[in-house]
N, C-alpha and C positions, 0 to 999 in steps of 0.2 A: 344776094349780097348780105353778109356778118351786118349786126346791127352796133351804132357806133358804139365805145363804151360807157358805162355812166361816169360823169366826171366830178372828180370832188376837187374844192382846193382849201389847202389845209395850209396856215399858217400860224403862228407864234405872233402879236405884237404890243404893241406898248398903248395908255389908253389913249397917245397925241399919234397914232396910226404909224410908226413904226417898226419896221423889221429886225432893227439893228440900229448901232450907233455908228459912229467912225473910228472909233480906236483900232488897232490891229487886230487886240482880241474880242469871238464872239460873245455879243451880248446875250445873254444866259435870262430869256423872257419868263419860259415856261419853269415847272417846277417838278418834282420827281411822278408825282401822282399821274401829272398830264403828260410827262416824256409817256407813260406805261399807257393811257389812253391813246396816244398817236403809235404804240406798239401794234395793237388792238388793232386800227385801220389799216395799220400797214399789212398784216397777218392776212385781214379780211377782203384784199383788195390784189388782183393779178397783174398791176403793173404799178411801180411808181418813179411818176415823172419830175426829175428838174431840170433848170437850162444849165448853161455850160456855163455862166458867168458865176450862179450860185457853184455850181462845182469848182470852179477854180479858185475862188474864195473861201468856200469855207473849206472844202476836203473832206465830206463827207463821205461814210461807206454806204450808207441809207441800207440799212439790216432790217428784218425782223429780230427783237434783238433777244425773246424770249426763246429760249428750249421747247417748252411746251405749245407754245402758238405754232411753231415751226412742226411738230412733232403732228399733232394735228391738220397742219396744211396735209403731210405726208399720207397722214391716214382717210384724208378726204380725195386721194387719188390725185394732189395739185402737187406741183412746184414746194421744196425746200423754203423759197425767196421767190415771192415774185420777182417778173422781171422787172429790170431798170432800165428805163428809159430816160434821154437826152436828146437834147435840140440845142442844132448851131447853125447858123449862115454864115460864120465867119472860118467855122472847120479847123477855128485854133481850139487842139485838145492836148490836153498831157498824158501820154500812155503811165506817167509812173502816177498817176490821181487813185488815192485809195479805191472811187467807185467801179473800175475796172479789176480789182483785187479780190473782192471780198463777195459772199453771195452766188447766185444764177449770175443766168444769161439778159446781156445787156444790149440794147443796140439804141443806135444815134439815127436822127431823123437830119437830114442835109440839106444842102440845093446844092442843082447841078456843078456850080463855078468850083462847091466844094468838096464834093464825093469824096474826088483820086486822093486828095489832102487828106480828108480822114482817114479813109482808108490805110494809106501809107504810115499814117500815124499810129494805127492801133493794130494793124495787121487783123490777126484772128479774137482779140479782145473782145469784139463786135459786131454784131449786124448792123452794116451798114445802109441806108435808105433815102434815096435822095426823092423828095417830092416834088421837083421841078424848078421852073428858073427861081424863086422866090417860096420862100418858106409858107406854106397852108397848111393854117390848123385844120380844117376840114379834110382834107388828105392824111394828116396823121393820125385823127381819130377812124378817119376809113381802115387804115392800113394796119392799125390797131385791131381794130373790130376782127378783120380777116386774121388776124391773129390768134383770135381766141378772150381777148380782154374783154369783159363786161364789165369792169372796176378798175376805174384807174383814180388815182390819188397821185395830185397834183403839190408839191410841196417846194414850188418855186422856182427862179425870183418873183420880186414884185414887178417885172415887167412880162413876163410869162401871166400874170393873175392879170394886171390888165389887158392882154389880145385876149383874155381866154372868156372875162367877164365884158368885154364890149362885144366883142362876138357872141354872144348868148348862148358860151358852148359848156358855161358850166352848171351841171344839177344842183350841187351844195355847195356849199363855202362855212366850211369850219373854220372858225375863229376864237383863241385863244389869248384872253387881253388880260397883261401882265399891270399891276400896279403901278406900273414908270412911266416917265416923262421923258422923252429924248430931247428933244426942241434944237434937234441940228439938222439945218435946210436940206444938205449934203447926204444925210444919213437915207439910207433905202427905204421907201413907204411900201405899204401892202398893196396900195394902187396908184396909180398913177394917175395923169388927165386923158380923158378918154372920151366920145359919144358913145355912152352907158343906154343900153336900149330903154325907150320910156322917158329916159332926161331924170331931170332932179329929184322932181313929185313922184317917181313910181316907187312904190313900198314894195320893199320883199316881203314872205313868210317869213317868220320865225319856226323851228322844228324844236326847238331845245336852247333852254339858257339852263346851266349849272354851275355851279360853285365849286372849285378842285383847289381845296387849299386857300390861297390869294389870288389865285387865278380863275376869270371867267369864261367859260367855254360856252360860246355861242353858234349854233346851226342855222343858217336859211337857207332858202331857197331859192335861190337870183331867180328860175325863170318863173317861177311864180308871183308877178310883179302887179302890184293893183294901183288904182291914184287913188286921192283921198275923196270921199263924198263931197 
């Protein structure tokens, strides 16, 4: 059996733990230097995941968006664009969403109730993948794995980051903390309420704090988790 892949999850937020505000339009955390650092991972990384709600919200193409990184993958024998991958239990998708446009090859991770619906919906857009009656991350990362993925980069929502961080399925968690304040209860947090393995007192590692501009870029290591003495 493929071993699973390693999982990063990669977010944008504000310093009051924020994904976003509520306004129509997206709130703009990051800054140009760190859009080109989340380039870089993208580049380095053979799958990346968000859920369907981040997709229908914001409409992203989620590219490598450099020539040269791209040019590169090419000449290391990989993929143009890693793949894209997506998760839904509800199987409501929009074949016109840029992510099915732009880039490789993409496929959707389902439950049974939902297959035929996807399917029907995206025709050949897609590999489609149904992991049973109820959505398992542990099945996706399996099915991943036999894919060929060793690097997946995870880039939301914030309720995809918390199953993925109270499961203890994720290796890192990049964190990108912008100078703002959102303080709207409504607006999308980077996690949610969860049983977080360990509880309150477990410390992660730290890998890397840096400075990008105004913005702080922070690495741990969730499963690397200690208490205090």
């Amino acid at each position: 059996m493929n071993a699973r892949p390693y999982v990063i999850l990669s977010a944008a937020m504000s310093v009051d733990g924020y994904l976003d505000d509520t306004s129509p339009e997206r709130l703009l955390l990051s800054n140009a230097p760190d859009f080109d650092r989340v380039d870089q991972v993208r580049a380095e990384s053979d799958a990346i995941l968000i859920g369907a709600t981040t997709m229908r919200k914001d409409n992203p193409r989620l590219l490598v968006n450099s020539k040269e990184r791209r040019t590169k993958r090419l000449a290391e024998g990989r993929s143009e664009y890693p793949l894209k991958v997506t998760v839904t239990a509800s199987g409501d998708l929009d074949a016109d969403l840029k992510f099915w446009h732009f880039g490789g090859q993409k496929l959707v991770f389902t439950v049974d109730s939902a297959v035929d619906k996807v399917k029907t919906t995206l025709g050949d857009l897609a590999d489609v993948v149904s992991v049973g009656p109820e959505l398992d991350w542990g099945l996706v990362l399996d099915e991943l794995g036999r894919r060929g993925v060793g690097r997946l980069m995870v880039e939301g929502g914030g309720t995809i980051h918390t199953q993925l961080m109270a499961q203890d399925l994720a290796d890192e968690v990049h964190l990108a903390i912008a100078p703002l304040l959102v303080g709207q209860p409504d607006a999308p947090r980077f996690l949610g309420a969860a049983a977080y393995p360990g509880g309150s007192t477990a410390r992660m590692r730290v890998l890397e704090v840096t400075a990008i501009g105004d913005v702080v870029f922070v690495r741990y290591a969730p499963k690397e988790r200690s208490r205090p003495a």
